[in-house]
N, C-alpha and C positions, 0 to 999 in steps of 0.2 A: 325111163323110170324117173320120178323124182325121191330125191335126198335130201331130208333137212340140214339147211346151212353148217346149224350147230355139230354134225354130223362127218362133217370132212375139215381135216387140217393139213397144211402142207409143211411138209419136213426137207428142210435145206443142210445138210452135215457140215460145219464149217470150221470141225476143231484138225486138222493138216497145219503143219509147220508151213508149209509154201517154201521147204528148204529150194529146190528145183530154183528158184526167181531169185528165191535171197533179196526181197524187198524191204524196207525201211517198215513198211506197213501189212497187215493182212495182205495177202494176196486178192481176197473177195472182197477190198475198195478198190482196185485197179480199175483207172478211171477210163469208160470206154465213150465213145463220139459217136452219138445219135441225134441225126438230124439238128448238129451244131448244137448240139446240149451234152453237155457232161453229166454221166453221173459212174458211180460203183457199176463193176461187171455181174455183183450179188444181185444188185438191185431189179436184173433186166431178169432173174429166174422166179424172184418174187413177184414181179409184176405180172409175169405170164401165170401164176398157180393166183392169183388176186382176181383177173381176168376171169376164170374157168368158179368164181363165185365163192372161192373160200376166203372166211374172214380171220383165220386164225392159222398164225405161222408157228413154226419152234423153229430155232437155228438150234444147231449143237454146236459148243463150242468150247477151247482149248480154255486155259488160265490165260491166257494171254492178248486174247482177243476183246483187250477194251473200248477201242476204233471202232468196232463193230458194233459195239452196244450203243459207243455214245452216237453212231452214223444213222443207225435204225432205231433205238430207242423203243417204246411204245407198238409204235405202227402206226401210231396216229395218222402220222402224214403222208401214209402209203394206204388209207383207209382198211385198215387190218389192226389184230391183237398181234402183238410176236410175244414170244417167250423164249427164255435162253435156256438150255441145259447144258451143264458142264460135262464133259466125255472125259471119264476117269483114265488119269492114264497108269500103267502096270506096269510098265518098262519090258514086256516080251515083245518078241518079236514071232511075229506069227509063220512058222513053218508050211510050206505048202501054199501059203495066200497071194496073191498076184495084187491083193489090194489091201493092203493091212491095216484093219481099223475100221474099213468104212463099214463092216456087216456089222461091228459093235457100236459105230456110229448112227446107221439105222436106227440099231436096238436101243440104243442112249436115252431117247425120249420114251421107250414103251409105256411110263404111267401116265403121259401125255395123250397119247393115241392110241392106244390099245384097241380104244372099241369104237376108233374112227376110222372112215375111210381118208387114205394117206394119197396126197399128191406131194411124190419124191422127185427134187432134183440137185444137180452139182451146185454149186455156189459161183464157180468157173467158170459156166458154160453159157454161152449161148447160143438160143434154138429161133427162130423162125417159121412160119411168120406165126402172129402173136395170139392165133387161138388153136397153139396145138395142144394145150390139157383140155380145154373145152371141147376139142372137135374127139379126142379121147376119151373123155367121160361118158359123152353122147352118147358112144358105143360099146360104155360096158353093160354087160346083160349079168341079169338075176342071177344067172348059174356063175359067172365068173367070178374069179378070188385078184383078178386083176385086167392092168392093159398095159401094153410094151406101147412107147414111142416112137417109132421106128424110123431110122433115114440112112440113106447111101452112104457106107464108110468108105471117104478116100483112104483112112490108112488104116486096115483092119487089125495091124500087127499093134496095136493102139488102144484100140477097140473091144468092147463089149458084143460082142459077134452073134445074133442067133438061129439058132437054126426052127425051121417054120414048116408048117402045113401045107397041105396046097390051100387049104382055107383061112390060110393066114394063125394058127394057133401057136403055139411057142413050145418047141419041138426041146429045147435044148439050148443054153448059153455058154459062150465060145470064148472067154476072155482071152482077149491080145494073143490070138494063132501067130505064130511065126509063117505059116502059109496056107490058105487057106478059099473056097471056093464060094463063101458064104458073103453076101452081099449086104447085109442088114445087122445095122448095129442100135442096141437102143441109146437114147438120151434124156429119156426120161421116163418114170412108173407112175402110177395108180393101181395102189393097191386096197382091196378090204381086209376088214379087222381078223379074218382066216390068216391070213397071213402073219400079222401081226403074232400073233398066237404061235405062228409053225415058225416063225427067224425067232422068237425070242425063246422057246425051247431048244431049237437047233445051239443056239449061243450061249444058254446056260447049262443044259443038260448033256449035250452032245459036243460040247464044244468044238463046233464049227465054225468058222472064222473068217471064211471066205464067201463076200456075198454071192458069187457065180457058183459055188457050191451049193450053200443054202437057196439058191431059187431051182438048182438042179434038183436038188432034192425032194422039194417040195412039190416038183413036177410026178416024180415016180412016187409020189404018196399020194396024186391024183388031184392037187388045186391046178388048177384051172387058167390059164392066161393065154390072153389073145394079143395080138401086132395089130399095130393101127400104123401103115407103111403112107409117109409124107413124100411123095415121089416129089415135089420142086422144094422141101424143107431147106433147112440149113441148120448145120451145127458146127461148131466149134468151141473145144476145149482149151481154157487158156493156161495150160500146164505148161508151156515153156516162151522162150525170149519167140521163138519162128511162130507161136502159132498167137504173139500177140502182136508180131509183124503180120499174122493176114487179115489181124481187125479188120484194117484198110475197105478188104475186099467185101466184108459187109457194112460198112457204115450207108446211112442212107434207107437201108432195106427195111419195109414191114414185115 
């Protein structure tokens, strides 16, 4: 299928304290080593959703996150529009959420992307190799309201966990099982503007709070998402000190 440009924006959630690292700076400039070039660990999630032909980013982000503005700026120099939106903070604390904030984090930009198609990803992470939104997009079809990114979780108890089809469809997500038989954790979305619509009423009207909730949910109301499973992928979350000691093991890698 083709999609006009204008038509898809990527959403990177970047308003987290990074209490966890307790750095001098955002956690998403942590400067990672590719191919003997420095840059931001932000920068390598927007390059992969830049890649797959979108030209218009949003971060969302805290009050606090002025590094980030003055780092990315424009977008100019990453050939992209970025835009900032502020994620209001309320001081609750979400009961029953495994991930607090970030389903309101999605929602933060909705008058940004409402009636776009969204390529979502961590700010944290990074995925391999560098056409996994593109090789994703590829394969969302007309009927679909999205696509899961999919790669091998070493540590599912961690993880975003889901459970699948035998034809690959997205049965169910599993956030951080404490045990579990499920193999497949996502690391990245694309989603369409249906969606948009069904997180941003789940979160105003239904107050629900939990994004592994609201995409469950969304499944037994009948949207539609499929897995796109990266068998040689790579991912990593740079949420603590260990897992920015395995940088190591991917530098170098396309």
């Amino acid at each position: 299928m083709h999609y006009d440009p204008e038509k898809l924006v990527g959403l990177i959630p970047a308003a987290g304290k990074g209490a966890r690292l307790n750095l001098p700076f955002p956690k998403e400039l942590y400067p990672i080593n590719q191919n003997s070039e420095f840059y931001p660990v932000s920068q390598s999630i927007l390059e992969q959703i830049t890649h797959a032909g979108v030209q218009h980013i949003v971060f969302v982000i805290n009050e606090h996150k002025h590094q980030l503005i003055q780092y990315f700026g424009d977008g100019h120099r990453f050939n992209c529009d970025i835009s900032y939106v502020a994620q209001e903070n309320n001081g609750e604390h979400r009961e029953g959420s495994a991930t607090p904030g970030l389903a309101e984090a999605m929602d933060a930009g909705y008058h940004l992307v409402k009636d776009k198609i969204v390529f979502f990803g961590m700010p944290d992470t990074i995925i391999r190799p560098e056409h996994i939104y593109r090789t994703a997009f590829e394969s969302l079809k007309e009927e679909q309201d999205g696509v899961f990114c999919l790669f091998k979780a070493e540590r599912p108890e961690k993880s975003g966990m889901t459970r699948l089809s035998v034809d690959d469809q997205i049965l169910e997500i599993v956030d951080k099982p404490v045990s579990t038989s499920l193999e497949w954790m996502w690391g990245a979305i694309i989603w369409k503007p249906s969606f948009n619509e069904f997180m941003h009423h789940c979160i105003k009207e239904k107050h629900i709070y939990d994004y592994g909730t609201v995409i469950n949910e969304a499944l037994k109301a009948g949207l539609k998402f499929s897995g796109v499973k990266f068998q040689e992928g790579k991912y990593l979350d740079l949420g603590t000190f260990d897992d920015i000691a395995s940088l190591e093991a991917m530098r170098g890698q396309a």
